[in-house]
C-alpha positions as CSV (number, residue, x, y, z in Angstrom):
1,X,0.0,0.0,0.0
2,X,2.8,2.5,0.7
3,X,4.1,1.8,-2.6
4,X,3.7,4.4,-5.8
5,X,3.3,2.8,-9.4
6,X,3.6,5.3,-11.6
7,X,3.1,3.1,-14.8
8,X,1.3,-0.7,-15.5
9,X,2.7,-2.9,-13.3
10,X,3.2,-6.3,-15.5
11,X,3.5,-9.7,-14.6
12,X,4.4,-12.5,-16.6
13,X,6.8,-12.7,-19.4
14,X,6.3,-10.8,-22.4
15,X,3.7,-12.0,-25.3
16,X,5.4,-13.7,-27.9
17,X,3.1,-12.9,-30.9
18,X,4.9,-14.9,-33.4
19,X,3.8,-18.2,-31.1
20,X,0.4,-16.3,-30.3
21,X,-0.2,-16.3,-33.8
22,X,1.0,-20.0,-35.2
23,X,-1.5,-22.0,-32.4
24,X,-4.6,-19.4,-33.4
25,X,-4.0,-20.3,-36.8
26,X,-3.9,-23.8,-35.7
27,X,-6.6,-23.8,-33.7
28,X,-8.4,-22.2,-36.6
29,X,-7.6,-25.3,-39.0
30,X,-8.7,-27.9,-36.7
31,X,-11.9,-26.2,-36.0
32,X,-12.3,-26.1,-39.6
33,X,-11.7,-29.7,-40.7
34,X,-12.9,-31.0,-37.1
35,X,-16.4,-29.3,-39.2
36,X,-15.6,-30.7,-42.2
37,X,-15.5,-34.0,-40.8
38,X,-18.1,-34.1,-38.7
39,X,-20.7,-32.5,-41.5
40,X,-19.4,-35.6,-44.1
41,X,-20.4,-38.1,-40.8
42,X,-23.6,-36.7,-40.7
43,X,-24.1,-37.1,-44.5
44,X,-23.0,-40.0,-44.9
45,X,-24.5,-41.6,-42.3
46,X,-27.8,-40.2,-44.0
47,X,-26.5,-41.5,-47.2
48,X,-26.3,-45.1,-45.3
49,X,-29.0,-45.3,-43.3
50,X,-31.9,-43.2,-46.0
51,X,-31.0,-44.4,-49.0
52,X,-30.4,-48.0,-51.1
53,X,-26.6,-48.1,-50.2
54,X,-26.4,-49.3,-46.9
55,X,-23.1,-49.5,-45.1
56,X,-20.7,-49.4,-48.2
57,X,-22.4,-46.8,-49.5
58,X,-22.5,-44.8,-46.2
59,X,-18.9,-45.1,-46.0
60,X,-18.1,-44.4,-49.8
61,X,-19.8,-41.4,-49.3
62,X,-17.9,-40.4,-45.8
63,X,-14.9,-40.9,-47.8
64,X,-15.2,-39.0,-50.7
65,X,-16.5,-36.2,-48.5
66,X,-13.7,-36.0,-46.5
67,X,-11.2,-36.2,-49.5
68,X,-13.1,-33.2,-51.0
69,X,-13.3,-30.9,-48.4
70,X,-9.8,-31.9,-47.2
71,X,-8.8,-30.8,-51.6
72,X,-11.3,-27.5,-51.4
73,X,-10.5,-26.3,-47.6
């Protein structure tokens, strides 16, 4: 209490941005593909379940999902 700041007090080491930067972009990639993936497991478990192609076909079309938004992402 009987001490005087006269600018920010900080505590910690300083932010290294560089590092900062590389895991938000990560993060942002996983978060992209992680929906990528899970929107192809929802069609294609449509595609198995609704339609004429059963499992295969369920899986074919999981596959080739993931293949083409792994291409176009």
């Amino acid at each position: 209490m009987s001490e005087h700041h006269t600018g920010p007090v900080e505590t910690g080491a300083p932010m290294d941005y560089a590092e900062h930067e590389k895991t938000y972009k990560g993060f942002l990639n996983v978060a992209k593909y992680g929906a990528a993936v899970c929107v192809a497991l929802v069609v294609g478990m449509a595609a198995g379940f609704y339609t004429a192609g059963g499992l295969l076909g369920g899986i074919l079309t999981f596959l080739i999902l993931v293949v083409a938004s792994a291409v176009l992402l």
